[in-house]
PDB file of N, CA, C and O in Angstrom, chain B, residues numbered from 101:
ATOM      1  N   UNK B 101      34.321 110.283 304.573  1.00  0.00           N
ATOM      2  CA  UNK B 101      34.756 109.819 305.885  1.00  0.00           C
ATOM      3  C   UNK B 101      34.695 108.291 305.916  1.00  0.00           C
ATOM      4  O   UNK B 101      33.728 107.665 305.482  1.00  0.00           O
ATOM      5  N   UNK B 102      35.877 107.676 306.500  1.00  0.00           N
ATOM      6  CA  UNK B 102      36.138 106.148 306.344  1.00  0.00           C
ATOM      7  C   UNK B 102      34.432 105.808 307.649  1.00  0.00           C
ATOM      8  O   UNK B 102      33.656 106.491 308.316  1.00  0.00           O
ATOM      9  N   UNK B 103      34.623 104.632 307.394  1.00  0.00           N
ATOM     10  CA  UNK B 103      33.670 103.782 308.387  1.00  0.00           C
ATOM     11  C   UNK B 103      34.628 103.241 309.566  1.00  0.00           C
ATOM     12  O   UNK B 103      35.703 102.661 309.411  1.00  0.00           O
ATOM     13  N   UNK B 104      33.877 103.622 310.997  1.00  0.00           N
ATOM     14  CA  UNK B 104      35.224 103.277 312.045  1.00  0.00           C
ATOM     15  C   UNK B 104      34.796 101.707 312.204  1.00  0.00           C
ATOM     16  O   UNK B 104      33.614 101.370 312.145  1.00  0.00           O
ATOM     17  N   UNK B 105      35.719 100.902 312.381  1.00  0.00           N
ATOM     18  CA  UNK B 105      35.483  99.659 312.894  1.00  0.00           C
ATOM     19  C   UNK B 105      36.761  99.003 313.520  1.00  0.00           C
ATOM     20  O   UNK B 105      37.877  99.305 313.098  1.00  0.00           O
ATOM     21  N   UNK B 106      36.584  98.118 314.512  1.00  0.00           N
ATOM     22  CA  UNK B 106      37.774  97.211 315.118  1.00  0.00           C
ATOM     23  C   UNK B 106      37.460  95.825 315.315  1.00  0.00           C
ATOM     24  O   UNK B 106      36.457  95.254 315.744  1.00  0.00           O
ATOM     25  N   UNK B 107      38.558  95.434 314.899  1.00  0.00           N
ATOM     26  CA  UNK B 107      39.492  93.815 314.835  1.00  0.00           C
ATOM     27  C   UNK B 107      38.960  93.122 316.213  1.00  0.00           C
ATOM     28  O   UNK B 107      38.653  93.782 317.206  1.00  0.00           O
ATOM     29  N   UNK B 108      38.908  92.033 316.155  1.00  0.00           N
ATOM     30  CA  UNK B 108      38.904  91.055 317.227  1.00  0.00           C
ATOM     31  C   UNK B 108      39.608  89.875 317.072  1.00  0.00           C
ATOM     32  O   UNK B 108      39.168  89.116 316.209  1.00  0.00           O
ATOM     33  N   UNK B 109      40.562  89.537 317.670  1.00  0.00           N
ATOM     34  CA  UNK B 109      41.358  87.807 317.216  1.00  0.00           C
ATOM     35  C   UNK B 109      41.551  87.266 317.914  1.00  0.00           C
ATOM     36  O   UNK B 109      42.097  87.809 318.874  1.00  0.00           O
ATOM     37  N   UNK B 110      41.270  85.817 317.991  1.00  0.00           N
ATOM     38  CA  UNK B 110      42.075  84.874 319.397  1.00  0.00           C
ATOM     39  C   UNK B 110      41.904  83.948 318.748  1.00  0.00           C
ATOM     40  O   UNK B 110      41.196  83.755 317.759  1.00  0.00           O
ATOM     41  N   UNK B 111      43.011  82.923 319.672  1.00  0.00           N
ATOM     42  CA  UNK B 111      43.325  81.124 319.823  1.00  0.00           C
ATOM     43  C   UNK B 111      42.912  80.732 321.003  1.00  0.00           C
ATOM     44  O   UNK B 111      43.033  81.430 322.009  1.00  0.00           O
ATOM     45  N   UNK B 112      42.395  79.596 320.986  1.00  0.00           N
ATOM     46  CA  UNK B 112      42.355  78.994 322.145  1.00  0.00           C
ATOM     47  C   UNK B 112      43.141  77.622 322.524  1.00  0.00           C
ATOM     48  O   UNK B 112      43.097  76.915 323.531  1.00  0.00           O
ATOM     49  N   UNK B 113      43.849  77.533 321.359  1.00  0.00           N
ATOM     50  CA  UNK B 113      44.728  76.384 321.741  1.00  0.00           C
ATOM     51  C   UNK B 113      46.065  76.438 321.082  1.00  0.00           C
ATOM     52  O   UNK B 113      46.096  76.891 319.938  1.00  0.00           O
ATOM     53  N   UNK B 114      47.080  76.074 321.592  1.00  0.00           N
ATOM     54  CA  UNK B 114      48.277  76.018 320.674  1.00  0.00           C
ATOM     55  C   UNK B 114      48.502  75.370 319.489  1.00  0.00           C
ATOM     56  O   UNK B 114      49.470  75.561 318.753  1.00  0.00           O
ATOM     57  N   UNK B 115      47.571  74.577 319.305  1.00  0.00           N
ATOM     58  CA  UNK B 115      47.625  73.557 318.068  1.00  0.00           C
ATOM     59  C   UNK B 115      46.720  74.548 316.572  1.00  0.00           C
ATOM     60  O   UNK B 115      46.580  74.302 315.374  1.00  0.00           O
ATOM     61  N   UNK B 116      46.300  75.656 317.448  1.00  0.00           N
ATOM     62  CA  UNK B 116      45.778  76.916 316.308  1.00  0.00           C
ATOM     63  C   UNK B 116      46.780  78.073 316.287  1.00  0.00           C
ATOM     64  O   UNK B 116      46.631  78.761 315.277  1.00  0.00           O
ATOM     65  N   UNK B 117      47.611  78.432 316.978  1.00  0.00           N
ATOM     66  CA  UNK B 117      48.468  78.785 316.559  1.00  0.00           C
ATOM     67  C   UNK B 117      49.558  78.187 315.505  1.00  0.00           C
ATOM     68  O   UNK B 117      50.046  78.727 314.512  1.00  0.00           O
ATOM     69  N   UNK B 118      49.824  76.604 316.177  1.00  0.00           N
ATOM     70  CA  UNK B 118      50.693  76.500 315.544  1.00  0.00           C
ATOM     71  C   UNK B 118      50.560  76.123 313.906  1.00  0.00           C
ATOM     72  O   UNK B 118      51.361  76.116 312.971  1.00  0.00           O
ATOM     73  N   UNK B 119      49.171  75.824 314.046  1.00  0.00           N
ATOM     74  CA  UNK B 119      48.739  75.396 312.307  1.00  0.00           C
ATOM     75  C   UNK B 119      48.363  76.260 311.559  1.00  0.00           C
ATOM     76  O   UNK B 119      47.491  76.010 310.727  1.00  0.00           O
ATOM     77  N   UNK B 120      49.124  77.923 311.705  1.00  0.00           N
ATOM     78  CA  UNK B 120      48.793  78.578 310.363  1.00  0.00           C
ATOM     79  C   UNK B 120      47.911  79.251 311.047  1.00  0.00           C
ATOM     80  O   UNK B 120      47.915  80.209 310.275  1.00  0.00           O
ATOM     81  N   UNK B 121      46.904  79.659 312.114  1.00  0.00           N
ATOM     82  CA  UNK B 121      45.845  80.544 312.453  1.00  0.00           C
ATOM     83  C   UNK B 121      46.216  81.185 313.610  1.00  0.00           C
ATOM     84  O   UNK B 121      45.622  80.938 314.659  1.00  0.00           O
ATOM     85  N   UNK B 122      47.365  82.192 313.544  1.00  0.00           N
ATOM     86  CA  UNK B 122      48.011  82.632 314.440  1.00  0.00           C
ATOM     87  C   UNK B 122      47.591  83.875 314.702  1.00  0.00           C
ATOM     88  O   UNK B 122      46.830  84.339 313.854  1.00  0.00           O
ATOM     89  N   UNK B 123      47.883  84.633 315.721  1.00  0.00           N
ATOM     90  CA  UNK B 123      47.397  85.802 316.301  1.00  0.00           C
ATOM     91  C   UNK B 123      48.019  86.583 315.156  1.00  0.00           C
ATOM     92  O   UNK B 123      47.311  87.183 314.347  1.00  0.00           O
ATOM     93  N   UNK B 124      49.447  86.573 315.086  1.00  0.00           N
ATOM     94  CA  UNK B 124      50.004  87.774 314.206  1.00  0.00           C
ATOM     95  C   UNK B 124      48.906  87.552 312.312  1.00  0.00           C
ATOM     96  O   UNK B 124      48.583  88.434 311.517  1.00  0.00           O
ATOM     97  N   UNK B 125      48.673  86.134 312.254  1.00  0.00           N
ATOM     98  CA  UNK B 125      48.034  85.874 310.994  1.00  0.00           C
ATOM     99  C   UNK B 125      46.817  86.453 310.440  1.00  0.00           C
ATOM    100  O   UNK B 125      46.624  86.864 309.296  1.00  0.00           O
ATOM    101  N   UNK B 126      45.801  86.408 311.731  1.00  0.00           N
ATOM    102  CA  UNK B 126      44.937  87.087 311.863  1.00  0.00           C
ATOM    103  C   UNK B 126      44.692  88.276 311.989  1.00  0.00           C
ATOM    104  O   UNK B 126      43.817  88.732 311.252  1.00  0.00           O
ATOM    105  N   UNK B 127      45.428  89.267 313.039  1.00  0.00           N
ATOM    106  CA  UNK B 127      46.061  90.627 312.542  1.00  0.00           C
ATOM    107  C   UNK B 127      46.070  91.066 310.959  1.00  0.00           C
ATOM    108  O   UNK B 127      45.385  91.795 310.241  1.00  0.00           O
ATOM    109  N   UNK B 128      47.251  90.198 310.807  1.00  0.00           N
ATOM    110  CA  UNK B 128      47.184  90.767 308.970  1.00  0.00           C
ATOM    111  C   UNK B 128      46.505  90.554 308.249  1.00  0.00           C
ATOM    112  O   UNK B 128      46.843  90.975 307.142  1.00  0.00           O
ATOM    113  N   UNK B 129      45.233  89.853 308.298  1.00  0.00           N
ATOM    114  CA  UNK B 129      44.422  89.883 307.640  1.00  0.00           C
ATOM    115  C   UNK B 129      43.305  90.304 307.472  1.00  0.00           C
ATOM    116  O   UNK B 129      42.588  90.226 306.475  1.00  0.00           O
ATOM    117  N   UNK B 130      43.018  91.040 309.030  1.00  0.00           N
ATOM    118  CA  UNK B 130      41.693  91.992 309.423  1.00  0.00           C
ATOM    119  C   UNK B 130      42.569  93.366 308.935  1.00  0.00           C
ATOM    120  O   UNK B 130      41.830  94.216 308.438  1.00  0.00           O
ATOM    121  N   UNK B 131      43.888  93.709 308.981  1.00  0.00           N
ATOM    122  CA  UNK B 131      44.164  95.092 308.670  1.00  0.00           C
ATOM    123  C   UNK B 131      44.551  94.979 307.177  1.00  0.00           C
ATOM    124  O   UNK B 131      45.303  95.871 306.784  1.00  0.00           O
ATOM    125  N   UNK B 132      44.105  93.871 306.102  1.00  0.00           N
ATOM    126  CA  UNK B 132      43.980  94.004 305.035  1.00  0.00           C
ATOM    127  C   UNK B 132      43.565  94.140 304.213  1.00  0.00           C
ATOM    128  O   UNK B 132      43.876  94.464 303.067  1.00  0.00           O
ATOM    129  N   UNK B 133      42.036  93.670 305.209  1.00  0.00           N
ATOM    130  CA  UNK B 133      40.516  93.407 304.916  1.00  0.00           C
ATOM    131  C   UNK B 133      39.818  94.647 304.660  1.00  0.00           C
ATOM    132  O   UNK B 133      38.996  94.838 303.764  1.00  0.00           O
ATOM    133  N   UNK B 134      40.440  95.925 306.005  1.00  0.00           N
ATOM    134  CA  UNK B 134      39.953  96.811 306.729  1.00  0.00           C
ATOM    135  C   UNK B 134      40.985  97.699 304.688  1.00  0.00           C
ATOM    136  O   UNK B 134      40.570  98.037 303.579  1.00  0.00           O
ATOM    137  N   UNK B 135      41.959  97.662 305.195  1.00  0.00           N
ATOM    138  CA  UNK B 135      42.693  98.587 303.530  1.00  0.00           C
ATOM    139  C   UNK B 135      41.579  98.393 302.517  1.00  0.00           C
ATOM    140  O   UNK B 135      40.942  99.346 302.068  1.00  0.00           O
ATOM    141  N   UNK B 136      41.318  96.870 302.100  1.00  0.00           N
ATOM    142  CA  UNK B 136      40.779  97.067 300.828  1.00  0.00           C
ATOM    143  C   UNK B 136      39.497  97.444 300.617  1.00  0.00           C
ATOM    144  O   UNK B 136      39.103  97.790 299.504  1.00  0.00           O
ATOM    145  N   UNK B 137      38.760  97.407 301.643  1.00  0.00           N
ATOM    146  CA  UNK B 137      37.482  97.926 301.732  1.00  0.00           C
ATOM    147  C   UNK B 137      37.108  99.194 302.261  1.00  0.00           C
ATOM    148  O   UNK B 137      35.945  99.547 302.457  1.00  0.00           O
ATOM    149  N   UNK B 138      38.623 100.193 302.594  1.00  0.00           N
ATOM    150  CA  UNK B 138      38.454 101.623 303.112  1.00  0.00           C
ATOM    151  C   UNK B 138      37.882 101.523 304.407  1.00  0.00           C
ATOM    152  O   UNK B 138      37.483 102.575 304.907  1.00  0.00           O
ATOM    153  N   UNK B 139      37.786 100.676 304.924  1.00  0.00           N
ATOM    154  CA  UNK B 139      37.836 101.021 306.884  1.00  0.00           C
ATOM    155  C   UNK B 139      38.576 101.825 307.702  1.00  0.00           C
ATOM    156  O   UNK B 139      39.656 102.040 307.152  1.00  0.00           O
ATOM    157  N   UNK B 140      38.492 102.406 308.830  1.00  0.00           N
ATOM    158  CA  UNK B 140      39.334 102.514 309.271  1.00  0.00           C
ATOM    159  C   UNK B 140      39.233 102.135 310.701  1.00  0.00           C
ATOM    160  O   UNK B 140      38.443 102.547 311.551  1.00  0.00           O
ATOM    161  N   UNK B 141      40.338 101.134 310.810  1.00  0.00           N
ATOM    162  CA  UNK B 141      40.940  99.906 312.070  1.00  0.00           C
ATOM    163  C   UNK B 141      41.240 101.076 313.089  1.00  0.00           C
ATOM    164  O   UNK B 141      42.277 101.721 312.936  1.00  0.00           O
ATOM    165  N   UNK B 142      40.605 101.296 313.849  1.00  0.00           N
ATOM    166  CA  UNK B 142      40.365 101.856 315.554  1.00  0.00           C
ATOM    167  C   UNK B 142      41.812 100.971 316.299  1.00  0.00           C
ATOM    168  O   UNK B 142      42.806 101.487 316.810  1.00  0.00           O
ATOM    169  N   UNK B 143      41.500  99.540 316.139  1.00  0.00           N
ATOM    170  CA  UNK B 143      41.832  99.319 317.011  1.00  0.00           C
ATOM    171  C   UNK B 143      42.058  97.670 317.377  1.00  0.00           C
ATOM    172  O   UNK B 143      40.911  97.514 317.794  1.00  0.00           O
ATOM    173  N   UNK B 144      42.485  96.732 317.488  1.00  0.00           N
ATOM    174  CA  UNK B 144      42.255  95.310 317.669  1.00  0.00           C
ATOM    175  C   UNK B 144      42.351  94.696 318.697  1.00  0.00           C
ATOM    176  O   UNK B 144      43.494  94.470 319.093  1.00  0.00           O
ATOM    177  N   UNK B 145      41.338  94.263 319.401  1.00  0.00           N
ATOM    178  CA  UNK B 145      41.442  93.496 320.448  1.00  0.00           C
ATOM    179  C   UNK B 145      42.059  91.803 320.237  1.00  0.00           C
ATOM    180  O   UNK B 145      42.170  91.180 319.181  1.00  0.00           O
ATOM    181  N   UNK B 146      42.364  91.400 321.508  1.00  0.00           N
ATOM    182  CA  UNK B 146      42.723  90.031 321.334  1.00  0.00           C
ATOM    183  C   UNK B 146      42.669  89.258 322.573  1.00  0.00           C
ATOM    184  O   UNK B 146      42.808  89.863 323.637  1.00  0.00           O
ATOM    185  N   UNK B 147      42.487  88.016 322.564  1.00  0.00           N
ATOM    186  CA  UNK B 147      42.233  87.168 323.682  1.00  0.00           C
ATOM    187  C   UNK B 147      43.396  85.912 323.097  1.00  0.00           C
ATOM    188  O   UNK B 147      43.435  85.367 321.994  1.00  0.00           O
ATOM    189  N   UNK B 148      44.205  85.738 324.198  1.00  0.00           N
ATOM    190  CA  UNK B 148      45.196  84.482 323.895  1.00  0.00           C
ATOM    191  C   UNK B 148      45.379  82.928 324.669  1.00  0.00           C
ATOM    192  O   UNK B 148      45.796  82.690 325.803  1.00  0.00           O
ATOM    193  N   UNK B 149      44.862  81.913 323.519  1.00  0.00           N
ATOM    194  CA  UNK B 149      44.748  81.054 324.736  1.00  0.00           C
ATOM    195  C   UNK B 149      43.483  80.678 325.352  1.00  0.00           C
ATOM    196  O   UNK B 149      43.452  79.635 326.004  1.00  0.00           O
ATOM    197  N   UNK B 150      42.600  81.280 325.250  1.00  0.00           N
ATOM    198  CA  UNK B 150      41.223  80.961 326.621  1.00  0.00           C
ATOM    199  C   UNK B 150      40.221  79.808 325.606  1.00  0.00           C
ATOM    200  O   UNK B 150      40.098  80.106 324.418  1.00  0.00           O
ATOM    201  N   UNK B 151      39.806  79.026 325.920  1.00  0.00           N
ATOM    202  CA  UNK B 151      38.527  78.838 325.540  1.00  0.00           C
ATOM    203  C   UNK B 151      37.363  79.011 325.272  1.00  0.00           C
ATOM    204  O   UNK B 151      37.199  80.034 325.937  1.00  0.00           O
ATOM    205  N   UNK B 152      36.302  78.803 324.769  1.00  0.00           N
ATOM    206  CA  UNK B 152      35.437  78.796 324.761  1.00  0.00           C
ATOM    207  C   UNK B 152      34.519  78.565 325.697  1.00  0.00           C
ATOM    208  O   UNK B 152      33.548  79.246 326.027  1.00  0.00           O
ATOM    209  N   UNK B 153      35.144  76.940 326.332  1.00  0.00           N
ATOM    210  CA  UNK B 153      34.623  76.568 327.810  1.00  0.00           C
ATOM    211  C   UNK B 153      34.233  77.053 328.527  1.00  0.00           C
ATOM    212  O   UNK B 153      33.191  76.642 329.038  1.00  0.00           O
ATOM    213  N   UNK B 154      35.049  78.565 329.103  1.00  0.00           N
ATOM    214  CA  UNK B 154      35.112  79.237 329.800  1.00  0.00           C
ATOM    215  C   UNK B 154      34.105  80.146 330.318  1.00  0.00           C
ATOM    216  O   UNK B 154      34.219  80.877 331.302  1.00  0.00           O
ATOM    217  N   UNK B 155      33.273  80.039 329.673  1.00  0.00           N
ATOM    218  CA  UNK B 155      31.635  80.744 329.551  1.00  0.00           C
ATOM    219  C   UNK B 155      30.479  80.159 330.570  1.00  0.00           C
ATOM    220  O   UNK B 155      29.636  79.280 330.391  1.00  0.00           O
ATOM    221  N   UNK B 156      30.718  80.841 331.504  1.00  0.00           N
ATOM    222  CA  UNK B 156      29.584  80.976 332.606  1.00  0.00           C
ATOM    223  C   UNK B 156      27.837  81.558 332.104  1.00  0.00           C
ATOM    224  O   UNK B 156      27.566  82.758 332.117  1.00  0.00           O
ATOM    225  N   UNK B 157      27.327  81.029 331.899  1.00  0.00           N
ATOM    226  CA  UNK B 157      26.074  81.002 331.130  1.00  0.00           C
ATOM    227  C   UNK B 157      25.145  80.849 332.238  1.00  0.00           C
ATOM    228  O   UNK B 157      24.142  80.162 332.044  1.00  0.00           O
ATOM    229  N   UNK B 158      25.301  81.293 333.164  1.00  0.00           N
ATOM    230  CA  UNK B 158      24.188  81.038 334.463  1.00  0.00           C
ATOM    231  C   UNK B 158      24.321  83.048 334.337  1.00  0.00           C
ATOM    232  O   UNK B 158      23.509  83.856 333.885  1.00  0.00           O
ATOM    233  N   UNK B 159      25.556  83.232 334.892  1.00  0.00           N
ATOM    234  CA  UNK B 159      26.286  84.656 334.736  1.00  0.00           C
ATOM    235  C   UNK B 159      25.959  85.492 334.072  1.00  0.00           C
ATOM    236  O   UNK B 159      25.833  86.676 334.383  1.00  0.00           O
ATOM    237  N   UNK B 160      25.711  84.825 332.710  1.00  0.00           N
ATOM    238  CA  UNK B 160      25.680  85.766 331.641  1.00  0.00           C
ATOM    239  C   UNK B 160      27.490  86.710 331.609  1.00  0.00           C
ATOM    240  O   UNK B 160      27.617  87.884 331.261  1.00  0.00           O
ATOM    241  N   UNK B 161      28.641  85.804 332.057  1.00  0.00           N
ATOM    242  CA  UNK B 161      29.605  86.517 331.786  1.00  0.00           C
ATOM    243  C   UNK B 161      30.586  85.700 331.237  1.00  0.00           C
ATOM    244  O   UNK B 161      30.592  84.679 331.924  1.00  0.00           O
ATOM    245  N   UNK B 162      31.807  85.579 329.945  1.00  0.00           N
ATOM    246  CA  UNK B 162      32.382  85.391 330.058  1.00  0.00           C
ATOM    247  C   UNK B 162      33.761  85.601 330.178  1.00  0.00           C
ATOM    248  O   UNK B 162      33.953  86.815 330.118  1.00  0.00           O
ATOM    249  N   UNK B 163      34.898  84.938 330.330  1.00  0.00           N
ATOM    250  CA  UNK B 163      36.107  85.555 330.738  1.00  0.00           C
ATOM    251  C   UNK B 163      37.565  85.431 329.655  1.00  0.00           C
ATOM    252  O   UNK B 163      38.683  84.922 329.583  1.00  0.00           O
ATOM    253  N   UNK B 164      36.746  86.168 329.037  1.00  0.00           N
ATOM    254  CA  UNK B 164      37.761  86.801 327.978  1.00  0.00           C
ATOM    255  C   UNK B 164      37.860  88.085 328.182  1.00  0.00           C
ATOM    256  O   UNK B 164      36.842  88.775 328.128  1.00  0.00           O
ATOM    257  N   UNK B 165      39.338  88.755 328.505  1.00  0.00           N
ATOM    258  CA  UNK B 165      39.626  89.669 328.797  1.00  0.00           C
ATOM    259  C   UNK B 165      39.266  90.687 327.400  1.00  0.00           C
ATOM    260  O   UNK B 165      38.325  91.459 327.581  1.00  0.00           O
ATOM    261  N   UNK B 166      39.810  90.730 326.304  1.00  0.00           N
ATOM    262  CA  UNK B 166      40.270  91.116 325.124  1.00  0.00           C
ATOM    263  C   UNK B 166      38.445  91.303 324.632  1.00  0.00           C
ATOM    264  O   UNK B 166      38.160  92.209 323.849  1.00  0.00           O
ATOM    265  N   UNK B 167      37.575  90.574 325.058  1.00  0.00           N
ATOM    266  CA  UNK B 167      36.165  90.806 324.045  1.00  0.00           C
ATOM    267  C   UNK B 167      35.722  91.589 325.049  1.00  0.00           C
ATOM    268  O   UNK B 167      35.432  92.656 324.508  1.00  0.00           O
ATOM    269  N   UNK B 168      35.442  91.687 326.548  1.00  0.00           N
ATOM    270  CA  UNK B 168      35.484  92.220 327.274  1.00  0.00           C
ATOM    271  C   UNK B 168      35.599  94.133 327.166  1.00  0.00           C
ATOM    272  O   UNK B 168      34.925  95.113 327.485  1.00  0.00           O
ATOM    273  N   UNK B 169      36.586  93.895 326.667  1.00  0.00           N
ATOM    274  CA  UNK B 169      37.558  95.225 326.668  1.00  0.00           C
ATOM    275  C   UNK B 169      36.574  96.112 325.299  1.00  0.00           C
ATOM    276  O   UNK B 169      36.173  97.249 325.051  1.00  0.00           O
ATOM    277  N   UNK B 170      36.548  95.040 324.826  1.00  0.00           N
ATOM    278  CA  UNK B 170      36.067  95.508 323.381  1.00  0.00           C
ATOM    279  C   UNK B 170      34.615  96.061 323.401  1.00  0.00           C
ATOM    280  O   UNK B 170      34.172  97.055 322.825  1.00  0.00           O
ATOM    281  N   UNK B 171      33.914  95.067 324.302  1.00  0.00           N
ATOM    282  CA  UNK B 171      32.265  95.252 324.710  1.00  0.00           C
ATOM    283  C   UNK B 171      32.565  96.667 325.436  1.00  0.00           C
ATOM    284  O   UNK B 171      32.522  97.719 324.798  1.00  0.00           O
ATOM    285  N   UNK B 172      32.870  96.616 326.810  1.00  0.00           N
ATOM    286  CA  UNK B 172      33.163  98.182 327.453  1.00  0.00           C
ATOM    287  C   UNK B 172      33.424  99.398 325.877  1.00  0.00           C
ATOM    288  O   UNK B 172      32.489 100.111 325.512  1.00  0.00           O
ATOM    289  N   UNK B 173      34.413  99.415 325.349  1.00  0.00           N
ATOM    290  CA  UNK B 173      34.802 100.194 324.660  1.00  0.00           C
ATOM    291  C   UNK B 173      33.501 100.686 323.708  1.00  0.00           C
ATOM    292  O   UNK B 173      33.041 101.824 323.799  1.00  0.00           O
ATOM    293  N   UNK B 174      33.093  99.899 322.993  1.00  0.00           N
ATOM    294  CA  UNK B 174      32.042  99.910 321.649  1.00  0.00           C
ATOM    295  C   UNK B 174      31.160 100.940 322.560  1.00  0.00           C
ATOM    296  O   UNK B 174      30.904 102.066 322.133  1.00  0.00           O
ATOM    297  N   UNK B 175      30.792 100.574 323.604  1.00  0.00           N
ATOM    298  CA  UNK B 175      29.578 102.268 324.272  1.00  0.00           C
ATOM    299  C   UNK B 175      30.027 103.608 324.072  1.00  0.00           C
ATOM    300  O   UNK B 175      29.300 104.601 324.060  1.00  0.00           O
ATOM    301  N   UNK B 176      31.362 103.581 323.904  1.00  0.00           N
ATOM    302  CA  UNK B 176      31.714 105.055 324.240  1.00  0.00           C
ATOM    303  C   UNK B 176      32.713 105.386 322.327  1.00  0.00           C
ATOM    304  O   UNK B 176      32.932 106.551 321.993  1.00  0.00           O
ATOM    305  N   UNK B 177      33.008 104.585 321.693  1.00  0.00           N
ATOM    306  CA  UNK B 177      32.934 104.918 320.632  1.00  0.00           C
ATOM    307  C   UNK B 177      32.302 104.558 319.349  1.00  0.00           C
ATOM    308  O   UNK B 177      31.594 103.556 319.254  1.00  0.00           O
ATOM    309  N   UNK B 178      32.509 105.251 318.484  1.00  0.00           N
ATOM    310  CA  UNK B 178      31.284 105.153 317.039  1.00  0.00           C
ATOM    311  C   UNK B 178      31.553 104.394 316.169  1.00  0.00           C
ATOM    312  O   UNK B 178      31.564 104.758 314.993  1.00  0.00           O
ATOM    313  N   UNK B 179      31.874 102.970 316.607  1.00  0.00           N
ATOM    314  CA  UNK B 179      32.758 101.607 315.745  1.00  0.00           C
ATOM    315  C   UNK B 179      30.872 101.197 314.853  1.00  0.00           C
ATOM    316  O   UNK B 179      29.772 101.432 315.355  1.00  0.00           O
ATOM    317  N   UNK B 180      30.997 100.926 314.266  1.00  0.00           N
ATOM    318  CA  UNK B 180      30.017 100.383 312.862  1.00  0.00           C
ATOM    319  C   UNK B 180      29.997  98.750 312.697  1.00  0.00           C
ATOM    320  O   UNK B 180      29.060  97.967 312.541  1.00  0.00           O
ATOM    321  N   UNK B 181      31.353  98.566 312.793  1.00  0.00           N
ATOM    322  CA  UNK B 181      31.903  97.031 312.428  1.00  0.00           C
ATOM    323  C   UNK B 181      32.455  96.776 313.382  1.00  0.00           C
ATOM    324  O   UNK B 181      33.098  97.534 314.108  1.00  0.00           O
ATOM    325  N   UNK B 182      32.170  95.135 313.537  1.00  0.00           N
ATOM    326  CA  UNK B 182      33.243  94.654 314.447  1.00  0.00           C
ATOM    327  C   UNK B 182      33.817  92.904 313.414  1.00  0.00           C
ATOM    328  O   UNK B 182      33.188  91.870 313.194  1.00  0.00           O
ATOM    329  N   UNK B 183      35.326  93.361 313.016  1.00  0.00           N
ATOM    330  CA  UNK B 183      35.688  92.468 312.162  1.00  0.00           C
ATOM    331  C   UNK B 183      37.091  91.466 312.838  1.00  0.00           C
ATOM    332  O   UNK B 183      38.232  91.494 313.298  1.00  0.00           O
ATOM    333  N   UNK B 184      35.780  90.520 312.407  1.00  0.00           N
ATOM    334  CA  UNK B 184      36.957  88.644 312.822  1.00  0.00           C
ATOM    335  C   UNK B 184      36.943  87.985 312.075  1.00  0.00           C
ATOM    336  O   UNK B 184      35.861  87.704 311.559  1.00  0.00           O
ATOM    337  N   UNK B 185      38.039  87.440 311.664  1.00  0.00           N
ATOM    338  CA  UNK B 185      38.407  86.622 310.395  1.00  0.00           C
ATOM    339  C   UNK B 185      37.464  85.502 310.120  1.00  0.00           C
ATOM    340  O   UNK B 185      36.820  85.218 309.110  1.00  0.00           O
ATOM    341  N   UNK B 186      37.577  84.835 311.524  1.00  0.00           N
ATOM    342  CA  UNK B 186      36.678  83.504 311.031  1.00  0.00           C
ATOM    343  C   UNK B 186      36.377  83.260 312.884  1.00  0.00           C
ATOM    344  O   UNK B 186      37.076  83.252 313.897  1.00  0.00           O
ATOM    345  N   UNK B 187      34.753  83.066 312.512  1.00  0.00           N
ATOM    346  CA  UNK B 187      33.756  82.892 313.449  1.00  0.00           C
ATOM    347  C   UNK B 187      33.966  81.057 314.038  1.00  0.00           C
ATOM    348  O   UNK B 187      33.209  80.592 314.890  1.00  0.00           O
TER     349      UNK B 187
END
């Protein structure tokens, strides 16, 4: 039985898209990552655009939709990994 795990990718600026670290780039390279090492990709979240900034730290919340989605999700299924290209 494969190991379940899911993708996470985002930009936060256009100048990372446009230099080669693109959403679709990143995609293909977590579902290539996920092939050669026998994973199996659940699923990929994504956040487009937002910052980092954006992080309310009094809150404890921030507002990224796409990691968000991903945090909710991970409770209710049996993901192992959670794989992003570059931290």
């Amino acid at each position: 039985m494969r190991e379940k795990v899911v993708g996470y990718i985002r930009v936060s600026t256009y100048g990372q898209m446009k230099d080669g670290y693109s959403l679709t780039y990143q995609l293909e390279e977590i579902e290539q990552y996920c092939e050669r090492n026998g994973y199996e990709l659940l699923h990929v979240y994504e956040d487009k655009g937002i910052s980092g900034a954006t992080v309310d730290e009094e809150g404890l919340s921030i507002e990224r939709e796409g990691l968000q989605e991903m945090l909710a999700d991970l409770k209710q299924n049996e993901v192992k990994r959670i794989i992003v290209l570059n931290t």
